[in-house]
C-alpha positions in Angstrom: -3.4 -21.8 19.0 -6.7 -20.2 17.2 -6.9 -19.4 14.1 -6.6 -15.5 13.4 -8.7 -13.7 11.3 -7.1 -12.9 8.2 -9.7 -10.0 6.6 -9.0 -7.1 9.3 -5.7 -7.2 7.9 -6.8 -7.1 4.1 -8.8 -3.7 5.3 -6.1 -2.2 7.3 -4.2 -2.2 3.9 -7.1 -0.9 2.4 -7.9 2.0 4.4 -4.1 2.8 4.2 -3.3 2.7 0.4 -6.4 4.9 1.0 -5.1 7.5 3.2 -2.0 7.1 1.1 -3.8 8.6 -2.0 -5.3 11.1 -0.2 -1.8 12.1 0.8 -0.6 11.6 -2.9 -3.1 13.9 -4.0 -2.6 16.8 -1.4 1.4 16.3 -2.5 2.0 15.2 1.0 5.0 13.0 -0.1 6.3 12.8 3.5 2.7 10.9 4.1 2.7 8.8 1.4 6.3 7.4 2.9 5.4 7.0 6.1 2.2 5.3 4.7 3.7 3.2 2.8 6.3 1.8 6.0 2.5 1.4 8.1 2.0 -1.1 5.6 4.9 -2.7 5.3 4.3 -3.9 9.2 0.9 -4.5 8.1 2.2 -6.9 5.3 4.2 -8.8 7.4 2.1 -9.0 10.1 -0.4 -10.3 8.0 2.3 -13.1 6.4 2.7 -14.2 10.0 -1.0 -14.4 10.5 -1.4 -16.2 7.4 0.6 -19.1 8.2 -2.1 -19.9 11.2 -5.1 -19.3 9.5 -7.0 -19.4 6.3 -9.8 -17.5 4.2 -13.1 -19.3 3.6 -14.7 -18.6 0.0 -16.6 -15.6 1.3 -13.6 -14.2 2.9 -11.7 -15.0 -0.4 -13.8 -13.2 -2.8 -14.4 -10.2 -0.5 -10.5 -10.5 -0.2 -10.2 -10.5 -4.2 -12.4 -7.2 -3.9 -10.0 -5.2 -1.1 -6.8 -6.6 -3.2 -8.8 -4.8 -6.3 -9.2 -1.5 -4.5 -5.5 -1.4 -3.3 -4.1 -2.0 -7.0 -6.8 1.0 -8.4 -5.0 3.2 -5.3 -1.2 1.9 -5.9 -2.2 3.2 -9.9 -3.2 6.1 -8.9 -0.2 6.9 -6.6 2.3 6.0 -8.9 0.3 8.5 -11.9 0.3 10.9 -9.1 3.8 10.5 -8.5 5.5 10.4 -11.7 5.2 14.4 -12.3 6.9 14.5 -8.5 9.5 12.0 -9.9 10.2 13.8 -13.0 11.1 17.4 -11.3 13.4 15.0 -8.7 15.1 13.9 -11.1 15.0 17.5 -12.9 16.7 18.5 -9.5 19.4 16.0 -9.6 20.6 17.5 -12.7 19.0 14.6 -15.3 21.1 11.9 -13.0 19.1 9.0 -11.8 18.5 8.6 -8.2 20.0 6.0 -6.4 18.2 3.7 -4.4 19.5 2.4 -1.5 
């Protein structure tokens, strides 16, 4: 079997955290959720394509750079998100929400 090329997965994450924020920053909550479960698949798609191929150094280092880029979106999201957090939790009376 070839090997599949690992980096069109790196940007698909990429250009989704970035939607993501986008979403985050027009308070589009809904979006950021269903975002978030496009990457999800993404993440385990790319898992299954990691385990037949591999990242040359090139690839690696332009990889490092997208992993970079996600990280600065996921902190943004979450500082975007705490406020939205805080009057949820406001709503539920001061009780913590359960995750399920």
């Amino acid at each position: 079997m070839p090997p599949t090329p690992l980096l069109p997965y790196y940007q698909a994450l990429e250009k989704a955290s970035q939607r993501m924020l986008a979403a985050a920053r027009d308070g589009d909550w809904d979006g950021v959720v269903r975002l978030e479960g496009a990457c999800g698949l993404l993440i385990s798609q790319l898992k299954h394509a990691a385990n037949r191929s591999d990242l040359g150094r090139e690839e690696r280092q332009l990889k490092h750079r997208i992993m970079q880029r996600i990280l600065i979106n996921d902190a943004q999201i979450r500082s975007l998100a705490e406020p939205w957090l805080d009057d949820l939790n406001a709503s539920l009376g001061g009780r913590p929400a359960l995750m399920h």
